[in-house]
VODRENBA-826722 format. One record per atom (N, C-alpha, C): x, y, z. Coordinates in steps of 0.02 Angstrom, whole numbers, plus 50000, padded with zeros to 5 digits. Layout:
N
XYZ...
This chain:
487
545144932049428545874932749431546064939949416546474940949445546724949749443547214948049408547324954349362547484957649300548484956849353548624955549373549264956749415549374946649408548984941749425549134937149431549194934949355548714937949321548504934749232549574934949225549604943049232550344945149223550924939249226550824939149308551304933649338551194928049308550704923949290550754917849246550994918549190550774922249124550764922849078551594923549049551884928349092552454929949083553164924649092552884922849161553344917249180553364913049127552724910349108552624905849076553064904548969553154910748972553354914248899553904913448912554344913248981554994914248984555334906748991554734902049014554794895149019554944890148945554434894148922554274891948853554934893648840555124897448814555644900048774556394895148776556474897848831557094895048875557034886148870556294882448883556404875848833556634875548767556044879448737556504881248634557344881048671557584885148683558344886048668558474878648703558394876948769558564869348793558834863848736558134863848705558194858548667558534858648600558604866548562559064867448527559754864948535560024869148603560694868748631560834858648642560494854748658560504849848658560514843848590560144846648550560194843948490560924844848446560964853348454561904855848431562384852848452562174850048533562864847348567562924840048560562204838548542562274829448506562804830048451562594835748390562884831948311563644836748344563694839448360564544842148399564984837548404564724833448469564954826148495565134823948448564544820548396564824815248338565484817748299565044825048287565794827948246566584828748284566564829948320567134831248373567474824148374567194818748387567304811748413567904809048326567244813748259567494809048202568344812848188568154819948213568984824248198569464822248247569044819148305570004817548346570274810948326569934808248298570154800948264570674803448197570444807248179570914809048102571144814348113571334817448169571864819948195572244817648226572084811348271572514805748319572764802648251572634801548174573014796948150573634803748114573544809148102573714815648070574344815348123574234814248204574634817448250575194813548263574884806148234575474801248258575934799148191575704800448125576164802048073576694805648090576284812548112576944816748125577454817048195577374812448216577504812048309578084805748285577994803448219578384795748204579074800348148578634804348129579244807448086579664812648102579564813348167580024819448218580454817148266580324809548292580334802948323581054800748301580964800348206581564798048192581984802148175582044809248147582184815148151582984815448214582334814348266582884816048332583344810948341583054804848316583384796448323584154797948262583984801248196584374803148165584894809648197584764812948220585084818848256585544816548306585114812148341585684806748398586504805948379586114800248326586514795948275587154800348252587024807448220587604809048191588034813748275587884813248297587894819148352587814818248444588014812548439587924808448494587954810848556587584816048624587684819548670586954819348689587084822348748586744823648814585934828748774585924834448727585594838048702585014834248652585464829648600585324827548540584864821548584585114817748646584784812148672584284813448688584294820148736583444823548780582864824448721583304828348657582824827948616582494823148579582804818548571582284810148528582064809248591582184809148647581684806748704580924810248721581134817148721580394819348694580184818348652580374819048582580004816448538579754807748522580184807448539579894798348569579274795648615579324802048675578754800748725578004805048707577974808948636577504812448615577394807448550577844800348550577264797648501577104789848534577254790348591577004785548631576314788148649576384795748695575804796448695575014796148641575394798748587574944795648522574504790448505575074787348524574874777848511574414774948565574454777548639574084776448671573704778648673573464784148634572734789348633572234785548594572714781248530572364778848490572214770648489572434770148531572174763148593571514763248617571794767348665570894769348690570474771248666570414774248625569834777248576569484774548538568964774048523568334770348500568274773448433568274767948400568294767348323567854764148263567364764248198567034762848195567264754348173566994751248158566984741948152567524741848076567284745248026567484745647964568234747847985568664752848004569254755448018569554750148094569244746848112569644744748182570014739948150570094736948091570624734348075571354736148058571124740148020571854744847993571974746948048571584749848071571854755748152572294751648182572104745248195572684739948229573374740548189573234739348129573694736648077574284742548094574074748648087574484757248103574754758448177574424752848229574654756348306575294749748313575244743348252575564740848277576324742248235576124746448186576764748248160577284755248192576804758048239577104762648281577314759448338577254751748325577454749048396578184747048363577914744248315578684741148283579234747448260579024754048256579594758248233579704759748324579354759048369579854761148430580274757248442580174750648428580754744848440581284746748394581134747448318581704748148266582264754748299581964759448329582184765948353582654763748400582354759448454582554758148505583294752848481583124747548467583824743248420584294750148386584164753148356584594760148322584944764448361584734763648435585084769448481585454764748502585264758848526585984753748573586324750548530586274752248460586864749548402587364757748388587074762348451587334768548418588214770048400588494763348446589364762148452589634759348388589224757948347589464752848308589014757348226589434761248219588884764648133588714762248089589034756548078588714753448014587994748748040588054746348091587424743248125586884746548120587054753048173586544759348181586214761448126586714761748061586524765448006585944761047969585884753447977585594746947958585004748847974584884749648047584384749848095584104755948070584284760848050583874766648055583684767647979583924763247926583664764347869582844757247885583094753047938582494750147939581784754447957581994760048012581534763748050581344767248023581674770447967581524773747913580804772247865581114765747845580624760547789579954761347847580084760247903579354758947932579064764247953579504771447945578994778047949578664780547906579114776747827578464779547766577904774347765578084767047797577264763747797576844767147848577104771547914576634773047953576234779747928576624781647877576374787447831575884787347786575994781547739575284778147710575064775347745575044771747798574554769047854573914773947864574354779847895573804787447901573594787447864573784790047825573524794747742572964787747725573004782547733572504776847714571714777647778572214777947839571674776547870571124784347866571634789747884571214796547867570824796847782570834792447733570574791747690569604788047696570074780947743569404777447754569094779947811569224785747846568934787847907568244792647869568634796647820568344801147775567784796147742568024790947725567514790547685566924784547701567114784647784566574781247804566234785847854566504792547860566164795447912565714801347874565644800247807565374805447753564774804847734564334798647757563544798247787563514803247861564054801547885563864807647951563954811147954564414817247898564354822147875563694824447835563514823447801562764824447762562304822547836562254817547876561944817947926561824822847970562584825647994562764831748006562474839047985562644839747912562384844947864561724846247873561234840347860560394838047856560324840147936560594839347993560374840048059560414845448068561014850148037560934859148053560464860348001560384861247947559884862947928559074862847944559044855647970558344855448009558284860448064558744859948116559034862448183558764870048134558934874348076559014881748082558194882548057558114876748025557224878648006556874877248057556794872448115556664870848165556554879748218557294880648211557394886448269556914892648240556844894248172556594900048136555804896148139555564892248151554864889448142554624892848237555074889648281554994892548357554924899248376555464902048335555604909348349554824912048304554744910848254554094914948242553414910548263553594904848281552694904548338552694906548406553474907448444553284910948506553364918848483553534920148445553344927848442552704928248402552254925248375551674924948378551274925648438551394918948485551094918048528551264923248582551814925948592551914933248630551484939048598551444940048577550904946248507550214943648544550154938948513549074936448538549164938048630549574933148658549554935648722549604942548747550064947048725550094953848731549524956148719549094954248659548754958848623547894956648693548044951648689547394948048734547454952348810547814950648829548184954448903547874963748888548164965648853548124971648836547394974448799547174968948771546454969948761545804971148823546134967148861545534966348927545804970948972546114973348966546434980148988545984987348972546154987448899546144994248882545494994548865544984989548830544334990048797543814991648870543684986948924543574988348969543654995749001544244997549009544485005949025544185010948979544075009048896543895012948852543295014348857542915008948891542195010948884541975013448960542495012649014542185016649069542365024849062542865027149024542985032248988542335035948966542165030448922541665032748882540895036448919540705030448966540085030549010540445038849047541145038049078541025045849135541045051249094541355052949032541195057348994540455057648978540075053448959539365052348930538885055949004539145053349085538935056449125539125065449143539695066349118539795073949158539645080249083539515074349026539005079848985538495080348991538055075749046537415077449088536915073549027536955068848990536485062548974536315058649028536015057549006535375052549046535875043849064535795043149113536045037749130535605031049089535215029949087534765023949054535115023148964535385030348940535915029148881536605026948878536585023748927537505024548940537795019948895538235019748870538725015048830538725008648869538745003648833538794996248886539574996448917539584993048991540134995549034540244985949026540664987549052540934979349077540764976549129540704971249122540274966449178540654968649253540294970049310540424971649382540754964949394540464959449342540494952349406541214951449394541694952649344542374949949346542634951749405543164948049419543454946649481544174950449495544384952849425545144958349421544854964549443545434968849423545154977049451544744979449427544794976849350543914983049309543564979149337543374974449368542824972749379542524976649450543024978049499543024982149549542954988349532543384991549477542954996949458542564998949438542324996349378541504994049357540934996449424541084990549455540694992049529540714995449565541304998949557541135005549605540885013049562540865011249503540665017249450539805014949434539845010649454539025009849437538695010849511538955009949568538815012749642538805020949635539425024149615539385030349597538505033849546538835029449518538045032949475537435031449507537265027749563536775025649592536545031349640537435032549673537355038249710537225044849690537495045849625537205053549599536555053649571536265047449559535525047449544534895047249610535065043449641534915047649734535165055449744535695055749730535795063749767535485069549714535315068849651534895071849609534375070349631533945065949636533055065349675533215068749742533635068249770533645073549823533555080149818533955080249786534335088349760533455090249735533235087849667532445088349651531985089049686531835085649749531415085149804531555093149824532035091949840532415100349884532215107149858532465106049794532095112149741531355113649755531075108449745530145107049729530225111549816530165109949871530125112049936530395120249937530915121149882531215128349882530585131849836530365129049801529835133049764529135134349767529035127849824528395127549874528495134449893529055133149953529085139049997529175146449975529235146749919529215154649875528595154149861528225150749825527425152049823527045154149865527275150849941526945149349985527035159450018527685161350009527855166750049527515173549993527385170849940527155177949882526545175149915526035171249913525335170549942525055174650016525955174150054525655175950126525705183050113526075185050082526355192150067525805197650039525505191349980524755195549963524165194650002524235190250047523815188050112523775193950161524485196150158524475200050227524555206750243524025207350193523935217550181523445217350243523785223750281523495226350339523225221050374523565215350418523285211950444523065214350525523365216850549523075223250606522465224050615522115228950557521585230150532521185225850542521255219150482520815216150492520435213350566521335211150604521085206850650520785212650704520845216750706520575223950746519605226550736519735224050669518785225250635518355219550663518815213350662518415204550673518295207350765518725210450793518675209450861518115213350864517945221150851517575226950849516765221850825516755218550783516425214250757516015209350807516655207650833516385202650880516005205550959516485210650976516175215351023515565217251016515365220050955514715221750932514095216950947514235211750906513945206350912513685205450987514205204951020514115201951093513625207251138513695215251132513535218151149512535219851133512755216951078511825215251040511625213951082511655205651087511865201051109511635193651061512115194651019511995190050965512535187250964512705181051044513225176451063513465172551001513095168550972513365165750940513645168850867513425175750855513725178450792514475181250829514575180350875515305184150908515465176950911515295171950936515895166150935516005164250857515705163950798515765163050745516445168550724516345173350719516955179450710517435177350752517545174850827517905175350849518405168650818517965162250803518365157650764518605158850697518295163650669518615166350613519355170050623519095174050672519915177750666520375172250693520295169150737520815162450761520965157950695520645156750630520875152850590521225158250536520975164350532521495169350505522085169650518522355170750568522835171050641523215163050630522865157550598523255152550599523555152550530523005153450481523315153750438524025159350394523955163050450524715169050447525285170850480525045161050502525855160450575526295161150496527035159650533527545155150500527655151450472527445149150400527395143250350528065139050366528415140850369528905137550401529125132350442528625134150494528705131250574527945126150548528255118950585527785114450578527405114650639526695110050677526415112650722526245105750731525785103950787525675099150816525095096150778524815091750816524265087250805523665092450819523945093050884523555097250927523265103750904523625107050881523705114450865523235113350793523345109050748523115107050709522315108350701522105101350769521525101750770521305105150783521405110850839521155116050855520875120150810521415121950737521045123950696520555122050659520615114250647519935111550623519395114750652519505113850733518635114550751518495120150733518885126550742518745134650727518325131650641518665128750594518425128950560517605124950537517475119350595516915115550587516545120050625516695123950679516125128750699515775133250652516055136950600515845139550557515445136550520515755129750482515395126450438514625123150475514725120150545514055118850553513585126150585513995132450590513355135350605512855138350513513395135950457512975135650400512535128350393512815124350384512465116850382511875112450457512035117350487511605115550574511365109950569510775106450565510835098550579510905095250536510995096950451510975094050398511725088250407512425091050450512955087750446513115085650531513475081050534513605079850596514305079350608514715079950649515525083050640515695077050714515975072750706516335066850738517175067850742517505068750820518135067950824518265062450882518855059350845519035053850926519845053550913520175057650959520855059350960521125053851009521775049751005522225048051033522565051351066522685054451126522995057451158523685057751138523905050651142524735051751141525075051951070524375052351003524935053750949524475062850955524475066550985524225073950966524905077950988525615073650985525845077950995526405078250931526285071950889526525072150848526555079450772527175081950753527145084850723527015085150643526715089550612526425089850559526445095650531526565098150444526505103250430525845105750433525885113950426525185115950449524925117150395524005117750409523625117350357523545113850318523485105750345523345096450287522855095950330522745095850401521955090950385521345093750401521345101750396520855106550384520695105250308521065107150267520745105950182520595099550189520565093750210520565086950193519865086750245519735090750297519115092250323518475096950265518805102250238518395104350192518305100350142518915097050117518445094650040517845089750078518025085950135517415082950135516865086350130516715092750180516055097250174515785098650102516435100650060515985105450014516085099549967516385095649933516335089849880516055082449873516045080849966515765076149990514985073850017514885082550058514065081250088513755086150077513885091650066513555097650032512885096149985512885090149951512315091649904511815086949947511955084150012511545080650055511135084450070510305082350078509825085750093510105086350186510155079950206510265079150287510585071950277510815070250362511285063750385511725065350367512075068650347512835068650316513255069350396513805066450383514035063750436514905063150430515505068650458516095068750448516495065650517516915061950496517235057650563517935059550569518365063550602518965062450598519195059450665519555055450647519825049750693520615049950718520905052750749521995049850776521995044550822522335039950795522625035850836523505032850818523485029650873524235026650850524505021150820524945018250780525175013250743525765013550741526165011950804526815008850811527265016050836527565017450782527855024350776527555031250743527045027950715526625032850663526125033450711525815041250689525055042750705524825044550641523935040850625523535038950594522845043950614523125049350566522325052450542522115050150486521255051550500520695048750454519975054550462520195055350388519505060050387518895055050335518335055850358517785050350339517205054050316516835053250270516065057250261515685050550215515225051850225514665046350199514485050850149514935055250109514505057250029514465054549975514385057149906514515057549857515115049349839515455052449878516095047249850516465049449799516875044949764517245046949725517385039949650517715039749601517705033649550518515030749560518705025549546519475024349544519795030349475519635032149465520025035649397520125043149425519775044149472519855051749503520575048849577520305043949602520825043849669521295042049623521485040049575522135038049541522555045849515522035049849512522295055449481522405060849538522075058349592522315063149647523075059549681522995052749678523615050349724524255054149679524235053349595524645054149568525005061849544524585065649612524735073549591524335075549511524085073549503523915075749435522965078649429522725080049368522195083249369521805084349310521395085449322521015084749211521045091649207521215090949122521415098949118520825102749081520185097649063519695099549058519085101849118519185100649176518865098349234518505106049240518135106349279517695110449289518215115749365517975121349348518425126349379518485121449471517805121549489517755119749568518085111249574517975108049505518265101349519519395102649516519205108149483519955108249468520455113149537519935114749568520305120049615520555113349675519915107849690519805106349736520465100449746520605099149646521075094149634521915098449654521865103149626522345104949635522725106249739522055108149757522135107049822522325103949872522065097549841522105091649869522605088149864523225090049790523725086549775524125089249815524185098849824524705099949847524855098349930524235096649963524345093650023524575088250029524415085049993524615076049957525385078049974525595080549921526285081249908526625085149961526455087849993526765090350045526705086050115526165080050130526445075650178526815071350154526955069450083527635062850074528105069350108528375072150049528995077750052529155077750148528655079050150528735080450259528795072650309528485067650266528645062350294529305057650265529455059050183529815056950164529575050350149529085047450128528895040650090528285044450070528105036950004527535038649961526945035349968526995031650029526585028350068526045034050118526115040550108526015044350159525245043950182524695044550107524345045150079523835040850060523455039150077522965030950050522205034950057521865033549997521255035650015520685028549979519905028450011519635023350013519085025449998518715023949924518115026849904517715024649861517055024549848516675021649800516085027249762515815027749738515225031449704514695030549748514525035849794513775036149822513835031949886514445030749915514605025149979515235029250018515435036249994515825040350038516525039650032516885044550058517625043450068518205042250115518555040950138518945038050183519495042450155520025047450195520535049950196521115047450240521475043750229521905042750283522685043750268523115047850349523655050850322524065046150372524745045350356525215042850392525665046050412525855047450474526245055150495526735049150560527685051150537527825046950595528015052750642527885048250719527955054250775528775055050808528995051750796529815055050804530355057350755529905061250706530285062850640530535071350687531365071350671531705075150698531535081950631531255088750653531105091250612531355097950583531835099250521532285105650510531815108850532532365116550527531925124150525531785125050489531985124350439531205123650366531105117950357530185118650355529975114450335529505114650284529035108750265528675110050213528255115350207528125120050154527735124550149527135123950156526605126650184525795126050174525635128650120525085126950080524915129650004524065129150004524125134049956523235135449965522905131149925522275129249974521855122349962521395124249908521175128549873520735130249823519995128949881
C-alpha cells in the first residue's frame, strides 16, 4: 500500500471517528434538553395561565367601570390569550401524579370564563355585574393557588429528573473529556506511526548515500529498508540498491580499463627500450642472411631470415590486434628456430580450421603458450617429444590448443596460473615463465571479456593441454589489449 492511500484511509477515517464522538454527544444533549424543555413548558403553561386569568379579569373589570368599544377589544384579547392557555394545557402531556390537579386548574379556568362571561351580559344592571365579578374574582385567586400548587408539585416531582439531568451532564462532560483525550491519543500514535515509516526508512537511505559518496565499501552499508514493500520507499529502496549495483559494475569496469591503461604503458616503455636502432638491427640480420646464403649455408639464412620476421612482429603496433593467421605465421618463424635447435628430438604438429584463422586476437598469446611448451614442457626429453597446436571452430568461438606430451604440470601450479598468481619463492626460470604465462592469461579474458577464456588440462609426467577461447565476431576498439613480455 502506498504511503498516499495509508494517508487517504487513515485520515478519513479520524475524521469519521470524531464526527461520531460529537454525533453521539449532540444526541445524548438533545435527549436530556427534550426532557428538560418538555418539564419547563408545563410550569410555564401553569405560570402563563395564572397570569392570562389575572389580566382576563383586569380587562373584565376595566369593561365594567368604563363600558366602550376600547375597554371591550381589550378583555377580548385578554380573554382569547387565556383561552389559548387553557388549550395548550389540554394538549400537553403530563406526568400521572399531576394529571389530576392539572384537570382540577383547566377546569377552573373554564369556570372563570363562564363567571367573566355572566359579568359582561349583567354589564346593564351594576349591582348584578358587580356580584358576578366578585365571583370571578374568588375564582382567580383559586386559579392562583391552583398554579402556585401545581408548579409546586411539578417541582417536586420533576426533581428526580433534575438530579437525572445534573448526573447526565456530568457523565456527558467526563464522557466527552475521556473521547477527546483517546482520539487525540489515537491521532498522536497514528501520526507518529504514519510519520515513522516515513522518515526512519528515508533516514537510513540518507545514511547508506552518504556512507556511499564517502567512498566505503558497499558490503558496510547501514541496513536499508526492505525493497519488497509495496509504497514509495520501497520503490526507492529498489532503485538505490539497482544504483549501487550499477556503480559496482561501472567501477569493475572502470578497474578492468585502468589494468588495460597500465598494460599498455608497460607494454610501450618495453617497446621503447626494445627499439633502439631497429634499422640496424634489421639491416645486420639481412647482411647476415646474405652472407649466409652466399656461403652457401641455406639453412643458416632461412633461420636469420625467420628471426628478423619474428623481430619485425614483435615491433608492430601493440595496439592493433592481428589475426589467427598472422598469428600463426609467427609461430612457425618461431618453431623453425626452435626445431633447427631440437631437430628430431621434438616434433611440431599444426591442424588449422580455415574459417576460424580469421578470427581476431591480440598479438603475441599463442607463440609464448608455444614456447612454454618447448622450454618447460619437452626440453628435458631425451627424444619423442611431440607439440600439437590445433584451431578449430565452436559455434561463434574459435578454439586454440596447444598440446605437448611433457613433464606436465600438479593441480596447485594450474590453480596458481589460472589465478594470475605465482610463488614468491619459485625459482627465477619457474617464476619468469609464471609470470608470463599469467600476463597472457589475463590479457585473453580482458580481450575476450569472460573468465572462461582460459582452461588448461594437465597431470605430472602425462603432458599439458592449453586451450584458449577466442570469439570470432568480437567488434574490436583501436586500442586494444597490450602484448606483454612472456619471460
Amino acid at each position: 500500500m502506498t504511503i498516499r492511500s495509508k494517508l487517504l484511509i487513515v485520515i478519513p477515517l479520524l475524521i469519521l471517528l470524531a464526527n461520531g464522538v460529537y454525533f453521539f454527544l449532540f444526541r445524548s444533549a438533545a435527549v436530556v434538553q427534550s426532557s428538560y424543555d418538555r418539564m419547563m413548558d408545563r410550569v410555564l403553561g401553569y405560570r402563563q395561565s395564572v397570569q392570562s386569568a389575572e389580566l382576563s379579569l383586569e380587562a373584565l373589570y376595566g369593561y365594567l367601570l368604563n363600558p366602550d368599544s376600547a375597554t371591550k377589544a381589550e378583555f377580548a384579547s385578554a380573554r382569547s390569550e387565556l383561552e389559548k392557555g387553557r388549550e395548550a394545557l389540554e394538549r400537553g402531556e403530563r406526568p400521572a401524579v399531576v394529571a389530576s390537579s392539572a384537570v382540577g386548574f383547566i377546569q377552573l379556568l373554564r369556570t372563570l370564563a363562564v363567571q367573566e362571561d355572566e359579568a359582561l351580559s349583567a354589564a346593564e344592571s351594576p349591582s348584578d355585574a358587580l356580584m358576578r365579578y366578585e365571583s370571578a374574582e374568588k375564582t382567580v385567586g383559586f386559579v392562583r393557588e391552583a398554579g402556585e400548587a401545581l408548579v409546586e408539585l411539578e417541582l417536586s416531582v420533576d426533581k428526580p429528573i433534575f438530579r437525572s439531568i445534573q448526573e447526565e451532564n456530568a457523565r456527558m462532560n467526563r464522557l466527552g473529556i475521556a473521547i477527546l483525550a483517546v482520539q487525540t491519543l489515537l491521532g498522536v500514535a497514528l501520526a507518529y506511526w504514519i510519520s515513522r515509516g516515513v522518515t526512519v526508512p528515508v533516514e537510513r537511505l540518507v545514511k547508506a548515500a552518504k556512507h556511499v559518496s564517502e567512498g566505503k565499501p558497499q558490503e558496510a552499508l547501514p541496513a536499508l529498508p526492505s525493497s519488497d514493500s509495496k509504497d514509495e520507499l520501497g520503490v526507492l529502496t529498489g532503485a538505490f540498491l539497482q544504483m549501487l549495483d550499477d556503480l559496482k559494475a561501472s567501477a569493475e569496469r572502470d578497474r578492468e580499463r585502468l589494468e588495460q591503461d597500465r598494460l599498455v604503458k608497460e607494454l610501450e616503455l618495453r617497446a621503447l627500450q626494445s627499439q633502439i636502432h631497429p634499422h640496424f638491427l634489421f639491416n645486420s640480420l639481412n647482411v647476415l642472411s646474405k652472407l649466409a646464403l652466399i656461403e652457401g649455408a641455406e639453412q643458416t639464412s632461412d633461420l636469420i631470415v625467420s628471426m628478423s620476421k619474428m623481430i619485425r612482429y614483435v615491433l608492430r603496433n601493440p595496439d592493433e590486434p592481428v589475426t589467427l593467421r598472422e598469428e600463426l605465421g609467427h609461430v612457425a618463424d618461431y618453431v623453425a628456430i626452435q626445431q633447427a635447435r631440437f631437430r628430431s628430438r621434438v616434433r611440431f604438429v599444426t591442424e588449422a580450421d580455415e574459417a576460424a584463422l580469421s578470427a581476431r586476437i591480440p598479438s603475441l598469446t599463442i607463440q609464448p603458450l608455444v614456447e612454454n611448451a618447448f622450454v618447460h614442457g619437452i626440453e628435458r626429453l631425451e627424444g619423442g617429444g611431440e607439440i600439437r597446436l590445433t584451431v578449430e571452430t565452436d559455434g561463434s568461438d574459435a578454439i586454440v590448443s596447444v598440446s605437448d606430451n611433457g613433464v606436465g604440470m600438479d593441480e596447485a601450479t594450474i590453480r596458481s596460473l589460472l589465478r594470475m598468481e605465482y610463488e614468491e619463492n619459485a625459482a627465477p626460470d619457474r617464476m619468469s615463465a609464471g609470470l608470463g604465462t599469467r600476463n597472457v592469461f589475463r590479457r585473453l579474458q580482458l580481450f575476450g571479456g569472460r573468465d572462461d577464456a582460459v582452461r588448461i588440462s594437465s597431470r605430472p609426467g602425462a603432458g599439458t593441454t592449453v586451450t584458449v577461447r577466442i570469439p570470432m565476431n568480437k567488434e574490436v576498439e583501436k586500442r586494444d589489449v597490450p602484448s606483454i613480455d612472456r619471460g
